[in-house]
C-alpha positions in Angstrom: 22.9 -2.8 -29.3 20.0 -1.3 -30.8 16.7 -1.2 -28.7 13.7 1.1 -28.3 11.6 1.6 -25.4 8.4 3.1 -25.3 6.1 4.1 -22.0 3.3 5.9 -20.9 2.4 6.2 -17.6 -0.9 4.2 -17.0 -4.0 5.9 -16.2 -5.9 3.6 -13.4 -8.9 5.1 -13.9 -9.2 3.9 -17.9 -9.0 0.0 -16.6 -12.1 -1.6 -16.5 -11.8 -3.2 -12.8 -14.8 -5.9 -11.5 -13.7 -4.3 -8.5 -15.1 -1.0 -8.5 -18.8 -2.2 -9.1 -18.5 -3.3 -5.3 -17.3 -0.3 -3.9 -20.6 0.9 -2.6 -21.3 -2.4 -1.4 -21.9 -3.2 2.3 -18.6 -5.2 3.9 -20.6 -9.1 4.5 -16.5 -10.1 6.2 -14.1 -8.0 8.0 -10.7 -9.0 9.1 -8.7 -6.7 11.6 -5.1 -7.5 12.3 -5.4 -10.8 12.7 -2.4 -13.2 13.4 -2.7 -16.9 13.7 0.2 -19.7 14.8 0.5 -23.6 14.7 3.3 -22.9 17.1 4.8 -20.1 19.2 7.7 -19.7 16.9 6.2 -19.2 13.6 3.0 -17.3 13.2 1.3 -18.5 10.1 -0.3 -15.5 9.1 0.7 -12.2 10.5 -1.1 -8.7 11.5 -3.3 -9.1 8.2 -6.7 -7.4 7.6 -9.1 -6.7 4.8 -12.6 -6.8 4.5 -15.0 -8.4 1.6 -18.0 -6.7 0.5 -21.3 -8.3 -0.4 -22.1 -10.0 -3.8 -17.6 -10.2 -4.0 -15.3 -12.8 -5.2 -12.3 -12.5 -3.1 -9.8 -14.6 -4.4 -6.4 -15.5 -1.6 -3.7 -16.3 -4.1 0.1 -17.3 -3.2 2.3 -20.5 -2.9 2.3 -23.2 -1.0 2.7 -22.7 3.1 1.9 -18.9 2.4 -0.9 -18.8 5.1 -4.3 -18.5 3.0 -5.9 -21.8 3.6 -4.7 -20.8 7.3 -6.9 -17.5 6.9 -9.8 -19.6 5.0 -10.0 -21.8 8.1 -10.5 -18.9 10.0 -12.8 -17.2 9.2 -14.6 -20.5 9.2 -13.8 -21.0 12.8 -11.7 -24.3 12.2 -8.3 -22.1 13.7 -8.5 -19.7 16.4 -7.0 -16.3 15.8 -3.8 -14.9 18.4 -4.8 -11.6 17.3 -7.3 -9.3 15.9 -10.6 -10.2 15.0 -12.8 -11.1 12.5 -16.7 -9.6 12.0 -19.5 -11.7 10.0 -21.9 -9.0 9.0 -21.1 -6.9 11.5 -20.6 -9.6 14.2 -17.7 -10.3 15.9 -17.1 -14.5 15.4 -13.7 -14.3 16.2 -11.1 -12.7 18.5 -9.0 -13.9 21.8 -11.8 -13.8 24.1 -14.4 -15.3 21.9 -15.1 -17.6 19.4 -18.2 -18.5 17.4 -18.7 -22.2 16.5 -18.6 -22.9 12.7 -22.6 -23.9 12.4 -23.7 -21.1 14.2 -21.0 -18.8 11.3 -23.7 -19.3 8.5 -20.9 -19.8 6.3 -20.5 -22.5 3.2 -17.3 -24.2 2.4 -16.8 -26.6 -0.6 -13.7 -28.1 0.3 -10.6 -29.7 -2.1 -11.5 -32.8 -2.5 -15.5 -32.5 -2.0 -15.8 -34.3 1.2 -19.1 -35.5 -0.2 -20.7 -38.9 1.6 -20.1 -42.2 -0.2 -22.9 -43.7 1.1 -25.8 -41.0 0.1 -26.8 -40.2 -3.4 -26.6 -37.1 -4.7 -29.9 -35.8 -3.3 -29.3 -36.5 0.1 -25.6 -35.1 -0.1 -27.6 -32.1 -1.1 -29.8 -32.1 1.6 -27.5 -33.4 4.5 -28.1 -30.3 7.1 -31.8 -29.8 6.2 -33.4 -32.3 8.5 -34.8 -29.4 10.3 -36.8 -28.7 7.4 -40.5 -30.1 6.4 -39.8 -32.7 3.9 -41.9 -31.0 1.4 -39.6 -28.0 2.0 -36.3 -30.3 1.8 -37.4 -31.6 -1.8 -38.0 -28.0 -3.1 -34.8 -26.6 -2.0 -33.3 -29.6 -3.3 -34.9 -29.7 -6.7 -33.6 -26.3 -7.3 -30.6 -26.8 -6.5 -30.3 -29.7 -9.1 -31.7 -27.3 -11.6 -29.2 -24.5 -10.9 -26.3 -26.6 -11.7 -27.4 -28.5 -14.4 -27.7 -31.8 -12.2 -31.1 -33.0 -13.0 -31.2 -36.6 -13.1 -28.4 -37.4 -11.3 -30.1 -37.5 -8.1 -30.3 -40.8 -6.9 -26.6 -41.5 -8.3 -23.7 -42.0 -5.3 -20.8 -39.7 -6.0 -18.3 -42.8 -7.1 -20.8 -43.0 -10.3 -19.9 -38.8 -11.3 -17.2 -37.5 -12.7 -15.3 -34.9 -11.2 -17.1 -32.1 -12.3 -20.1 -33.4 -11.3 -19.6 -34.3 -8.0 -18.4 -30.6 -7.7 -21.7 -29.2 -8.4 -22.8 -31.8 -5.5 -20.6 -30.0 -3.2 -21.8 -26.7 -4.3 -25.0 -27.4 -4.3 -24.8 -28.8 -0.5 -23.4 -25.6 0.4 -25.4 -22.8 -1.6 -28.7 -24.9 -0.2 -27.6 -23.6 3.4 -28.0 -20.3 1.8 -25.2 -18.8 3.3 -23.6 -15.5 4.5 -20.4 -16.1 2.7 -19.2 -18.7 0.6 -16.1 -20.5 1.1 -13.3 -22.4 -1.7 -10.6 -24.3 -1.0 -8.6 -24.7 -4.4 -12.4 -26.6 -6.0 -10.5 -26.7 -9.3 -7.6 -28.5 -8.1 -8.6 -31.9 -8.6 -10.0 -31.6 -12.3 -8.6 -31.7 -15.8 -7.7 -28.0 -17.3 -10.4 -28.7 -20.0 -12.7 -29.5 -17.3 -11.1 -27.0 -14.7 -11.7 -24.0 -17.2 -15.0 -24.9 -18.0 -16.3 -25.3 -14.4 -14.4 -22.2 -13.5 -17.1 -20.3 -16.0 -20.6 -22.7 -14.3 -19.4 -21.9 -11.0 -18.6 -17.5 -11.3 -21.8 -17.6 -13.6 -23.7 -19.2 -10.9 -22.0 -17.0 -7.9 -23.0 -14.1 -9.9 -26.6 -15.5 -10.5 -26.7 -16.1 -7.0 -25.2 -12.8 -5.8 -23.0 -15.0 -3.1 -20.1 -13.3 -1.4 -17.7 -16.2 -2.0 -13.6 -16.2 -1.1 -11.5 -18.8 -3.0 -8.4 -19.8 -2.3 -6.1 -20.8 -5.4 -2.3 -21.4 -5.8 -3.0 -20.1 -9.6 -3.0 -16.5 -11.2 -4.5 -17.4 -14.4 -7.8 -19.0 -12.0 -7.5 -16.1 -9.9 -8.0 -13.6 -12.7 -10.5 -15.8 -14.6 -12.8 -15.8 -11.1 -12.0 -12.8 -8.6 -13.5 -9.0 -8.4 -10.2 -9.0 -6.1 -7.1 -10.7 -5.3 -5.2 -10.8 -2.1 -1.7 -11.9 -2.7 0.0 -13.5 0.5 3.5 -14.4 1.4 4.8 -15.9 4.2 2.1 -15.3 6.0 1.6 -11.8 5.1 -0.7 -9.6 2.6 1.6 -8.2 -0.2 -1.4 -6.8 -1.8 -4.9 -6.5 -2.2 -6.4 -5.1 -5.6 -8.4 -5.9 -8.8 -6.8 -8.3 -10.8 -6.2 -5.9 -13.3 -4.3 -3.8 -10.9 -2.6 -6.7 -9.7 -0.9 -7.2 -13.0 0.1 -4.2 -14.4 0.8 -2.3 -10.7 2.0 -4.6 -8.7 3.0 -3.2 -5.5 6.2 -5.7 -4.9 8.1 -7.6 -6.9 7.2 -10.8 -5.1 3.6 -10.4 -6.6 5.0 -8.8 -9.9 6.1 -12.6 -10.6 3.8 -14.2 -9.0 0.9 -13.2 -10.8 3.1 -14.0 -14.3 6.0 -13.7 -15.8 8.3 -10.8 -14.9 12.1 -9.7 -15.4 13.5 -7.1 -13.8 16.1 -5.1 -15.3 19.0 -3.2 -13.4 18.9 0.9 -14.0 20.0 3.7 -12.5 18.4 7.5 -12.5 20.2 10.0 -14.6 18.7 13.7 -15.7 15.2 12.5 -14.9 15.1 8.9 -16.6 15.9 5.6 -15.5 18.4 4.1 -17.9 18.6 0.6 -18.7 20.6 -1.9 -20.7 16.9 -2.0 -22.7 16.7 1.8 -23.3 15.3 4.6 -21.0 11.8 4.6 -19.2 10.3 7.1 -16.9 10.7 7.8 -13.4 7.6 6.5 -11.8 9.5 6.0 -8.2 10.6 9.9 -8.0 13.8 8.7 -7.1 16.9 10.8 -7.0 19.8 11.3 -9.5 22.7 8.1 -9.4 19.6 6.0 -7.5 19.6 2.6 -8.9 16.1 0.6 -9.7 14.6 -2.4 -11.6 12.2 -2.0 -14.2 9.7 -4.7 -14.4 9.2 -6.1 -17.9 7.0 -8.3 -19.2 7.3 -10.7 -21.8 4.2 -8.9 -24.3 6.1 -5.7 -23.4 9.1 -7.2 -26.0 9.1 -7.4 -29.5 12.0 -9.5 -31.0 13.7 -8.0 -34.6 16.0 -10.4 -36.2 19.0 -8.7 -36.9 22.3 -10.4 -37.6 24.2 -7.4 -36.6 22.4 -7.3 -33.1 24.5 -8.6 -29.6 20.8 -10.0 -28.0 20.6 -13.5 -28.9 17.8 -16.1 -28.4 18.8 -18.9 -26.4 15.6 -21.2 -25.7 12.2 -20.8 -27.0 9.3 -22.6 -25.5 6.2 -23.7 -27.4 2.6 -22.4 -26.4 0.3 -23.1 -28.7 -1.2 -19.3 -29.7 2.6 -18.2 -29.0 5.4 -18.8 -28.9 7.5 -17.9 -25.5 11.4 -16.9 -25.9 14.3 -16.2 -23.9 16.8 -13.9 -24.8 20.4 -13.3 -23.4 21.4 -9.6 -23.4 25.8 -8.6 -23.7 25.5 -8.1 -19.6 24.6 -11.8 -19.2 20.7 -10.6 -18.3 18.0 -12.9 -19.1 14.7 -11.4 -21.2 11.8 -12.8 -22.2 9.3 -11.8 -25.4 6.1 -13.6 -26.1 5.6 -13.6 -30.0 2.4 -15.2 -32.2 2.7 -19.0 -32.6 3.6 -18.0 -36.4 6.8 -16.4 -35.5 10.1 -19.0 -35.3 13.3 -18.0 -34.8 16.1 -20.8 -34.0 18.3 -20.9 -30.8 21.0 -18.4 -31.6 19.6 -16.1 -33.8 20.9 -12.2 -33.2 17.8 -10.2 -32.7 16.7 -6.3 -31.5 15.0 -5.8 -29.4 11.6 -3.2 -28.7 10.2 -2.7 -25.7 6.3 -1.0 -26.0 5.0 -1.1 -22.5 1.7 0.4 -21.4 3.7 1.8 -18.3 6.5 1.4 -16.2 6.8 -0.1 -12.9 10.1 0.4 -10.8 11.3 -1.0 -7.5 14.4 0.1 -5.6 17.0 -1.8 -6.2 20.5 -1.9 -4.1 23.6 -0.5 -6.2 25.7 -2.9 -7.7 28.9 -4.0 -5.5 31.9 -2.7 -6.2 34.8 -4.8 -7.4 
């Protein structure tokens, strides 16, 4: 079988993270150690803590029933905490002794499905919360909000006469007119068209930006995460696999949950020998300083393969999926081992074809790995 490999090791410092330009920034939300349960039995989120700095986009990404609407809820005082605690600008809102009621958190939330009153046009949606306010003042604060996201004559519709997308901008309008400490998301995209998803993704960071809110999102999807956060959490079960840039996120992962969670990932078996780890794919570095006869996985991605017909070759394509700019295949190695190798939309090869393979990665990320069983 003929195959190439080719690594570097990556140099963090040369990727261009949204992260760092926060690093200076003051911490708006801290979390320390918290744990919450719906029952005794099975804590919901466990021991986690991080903190979220001002002007942020903190995005919670994992699967269903992994715990971050759990934490979302929260830190918006809608679920007490077991353990830990949780400081607003300094402020301790949450712990087992004490608990701050939501209104008094100064905290916006735009929830899934809008939660936006059928009964009040868009204006007063808007302005429901400001009755404390001169109505001079109300109309002012309300007016600009219509003009920061693009909803200028739509004020005295109801929300049944908007489209989704618009009726979005209703419920981030009611919330950013609170002006806020800290912005809250639960999955906003969800309910819209991809078209319309993507292009209210770009409104809404534009306008968070604009705005200089300190916003968390929670999102089932990598693709949105990366599109909208400075950082991502990634949560499993109930627990923080990893905090980082998204860029980090991808090509570091720190597990291999979030390795293929956060897109597409195979990992293929090797073992250490004379300094490198040798695979069925060729040999990479040892970036886990493990010791001689140690086995590993090397994560591979599929723009990290480069498919080379080759009628003499033992690899052999055996589905290929259609992407529009690419096309997505899947390739059986002699072990059995599945691969896959993203390739332009241009380049078709037919179930079967014998191809080599050439792995280029940037850099190489290894995980311990059990040794095989012995027959």
């Amino acid at each position: 079988m003929h195959t190439l490999a080719r690594t570097r090791p990556i140099n963090t410092d040369q990727l261009p993270t949204r992260a760092n330009a926060f690093s200076q920034a003051v911490s708006i939300l801290e979390l320390h150690s918290i744990s919450c349960a719906y029952d005794s039995s099975r804590p919901a989120v466990r021991d986690m803590s991080f903190s979220v700095r001002e002007g942020e986009i903190l995005c919670l990404l994992g699967p269903s029933g992994c715990g971050k609407t759990t934490v979302l809820r929260a830190i918006a005082g809608f679920e007490p905490v077991q353990s830990g605690e949780i400081l607003l600008s300094g402020r301790v809102v949450s712990s087992l002794s004490e608990t701050v009621p939501t209104e008094h958190r100064r905290i916006g939330m735009v929830f899934q499905e809008y939660a936006l009153f059928p009964h009040l046009r868009v204006a007063d949606n808007i302005a429901f919360g400001l009755n404390h306010l001169p109505r001079a003042e109300r109309k002012r604060l309300v007016d600009e909000m219509l003009c920061l996201t693009g909803l200028e004559g739509f004020e005295r519709r109801y929300p049944h006469e908007l489209s989704g997308g618009q009726q979005q901008r209703v419920a981030l309008s009611r919330a950013l007119v609170q002006n806020p400490v800290l912005l809250l998301l639960d999955e906003p995209f969800s309910n819209l068209d991809p078209d319309m998803a993507s292009r209210m993704r770009q409104e809404v960071h534009a306008l968070l930006r604009r705005m200089n809110i300190t916003s968390i999102m929670v999102t089932h999807d990598h693709d949105e995460a990366f599109a909208m956060a400075d950082r991502i959490a990634v949560l499993n079960q109930g627990v923080l696999e990893q905090i980082d840039s998204p860029e980090l996120i991808y090509h570091l992962p720190a597990t291999r949950f979030v390795a293929d969670f956060v897109g597409q990932a195979d990992f293929i078996a090797g073992r250490i020998h004379q300094g490198l780890v040798h695979t069925e794919l060729g040999t990479f570095p040892n970036t886990l300083n493990g010791s001689e006869g140690d086995h590993v996985a090397v994560m591979i991605r599929p723009d990290d393969v480069h498919l080379v017909p080759n009628k003499s070759a033992e690899p052999r394509i055996v589905a290929r999926q259609f992407r529009g700019s690419e096309n997505l295949y899947t390739v059986q190695l002699p072990s059995g081992q599945i691969v896959h190798s993203s390739e332009s939309s241009t380049s078709v090869y037919q179930d079967g074809t014998s191809v080599d393979l050439h792995v280029s990665a940037t850099h190489t990320v290894l995980f311990q790995a059990e040794a095989p069983s012995r027959p």
